[in-house]
C-alpha positions in Angstrom: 115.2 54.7 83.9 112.9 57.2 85.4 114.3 56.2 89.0 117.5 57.8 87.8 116.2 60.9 86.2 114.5 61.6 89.5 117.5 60.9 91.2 119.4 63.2 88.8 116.9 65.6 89.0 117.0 65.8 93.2 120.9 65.8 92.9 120.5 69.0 90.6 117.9 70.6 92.8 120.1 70.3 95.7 123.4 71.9 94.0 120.8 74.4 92.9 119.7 75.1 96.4 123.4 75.1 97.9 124.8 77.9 94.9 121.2 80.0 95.9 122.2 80.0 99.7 126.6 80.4 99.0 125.0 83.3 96.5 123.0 84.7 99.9 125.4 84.4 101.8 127.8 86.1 100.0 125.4 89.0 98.9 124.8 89.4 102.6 128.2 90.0 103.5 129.2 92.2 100.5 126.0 94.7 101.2 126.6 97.0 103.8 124.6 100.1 103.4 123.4 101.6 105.6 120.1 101.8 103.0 120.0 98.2 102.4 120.1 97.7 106.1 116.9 99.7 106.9 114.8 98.1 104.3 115.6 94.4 105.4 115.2 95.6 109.0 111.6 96.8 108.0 110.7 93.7 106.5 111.9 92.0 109.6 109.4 94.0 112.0 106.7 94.6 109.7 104.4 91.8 111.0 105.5 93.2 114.5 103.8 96.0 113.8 100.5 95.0 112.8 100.5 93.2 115.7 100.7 96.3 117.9 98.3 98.2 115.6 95.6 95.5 116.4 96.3 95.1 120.1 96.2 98.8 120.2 93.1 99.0 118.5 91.7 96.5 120.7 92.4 98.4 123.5 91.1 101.7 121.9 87.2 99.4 121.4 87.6 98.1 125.2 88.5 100.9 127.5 86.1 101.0 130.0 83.7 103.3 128.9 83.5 103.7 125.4 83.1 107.0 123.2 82.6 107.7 120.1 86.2 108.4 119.4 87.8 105.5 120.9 85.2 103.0 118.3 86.0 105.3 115.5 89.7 105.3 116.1 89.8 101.5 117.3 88.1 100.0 114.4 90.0 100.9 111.9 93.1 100.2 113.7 92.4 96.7 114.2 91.2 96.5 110.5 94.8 97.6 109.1 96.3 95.8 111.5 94.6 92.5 110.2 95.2 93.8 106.8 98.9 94.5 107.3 99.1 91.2 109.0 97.5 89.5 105.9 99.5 91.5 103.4 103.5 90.1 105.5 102.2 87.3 105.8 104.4 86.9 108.7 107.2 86.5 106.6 110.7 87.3 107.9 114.0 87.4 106.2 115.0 85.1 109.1 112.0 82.4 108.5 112.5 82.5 104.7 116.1 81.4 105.3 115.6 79.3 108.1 112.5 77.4 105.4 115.2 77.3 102.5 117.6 75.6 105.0 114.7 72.8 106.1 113.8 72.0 102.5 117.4 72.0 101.4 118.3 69.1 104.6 114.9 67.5 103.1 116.6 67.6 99.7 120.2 65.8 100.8 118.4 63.1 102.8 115.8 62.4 99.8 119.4 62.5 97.6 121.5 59.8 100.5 118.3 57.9 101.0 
């Protein structure tokens, strides 16, 4: 009996999964703005940028001869860049979708199997 509330339980899970991604998908092609667009692009290269802030920072600490400056600039520079880095999480519209797709695959061969 429990075997096929699991079963039943997967089988909705997966339909649940496939209406969230048709739902996205649609979404996606119905927003166009020009507003819309810039704030997924900025989520998209956020973790880009704390990147760069870091390796900039880095370079800032390690120039050749040091000043006071270039440690009190550099520093904090690869502190938000960490922090930044922390805060994204490296998370991408493209890898959340790309994770949704994996666990949904996972889902139908759990379901067939």
């Amino acid at each position: 009996m429990q075997d096929k509330n699991s079963v039943k339980r997967a089988r909705d899970a997966v339909d649940l999964l496939k209406r969230r991604m048709e739902l996205r998908s649609s979404m996606i092609s119905i927003i166009a703005d020009a507003k819309v667009k810039a704030s997924v692009d900025g989520i998209r290269h956020a973790p880009q940028l704390s990147k760069k802030i870091s390796r900039l920072g880095w370079m800032l600490f390690w120039i050749p001869e040091p000043t006071m400056v270039s440690t009190a600039v550099g520093i904090p520079m690869i502190l938000a860049g960490k922090a930044l880095d922390r805060y994204y999480n490296n998370l991408t519209v493209k890898g959340l979708y790309e994770e949704t797709a994996k666990m949904l695959k996972s889902l139908e061969s759990f379901r067939s199997g």
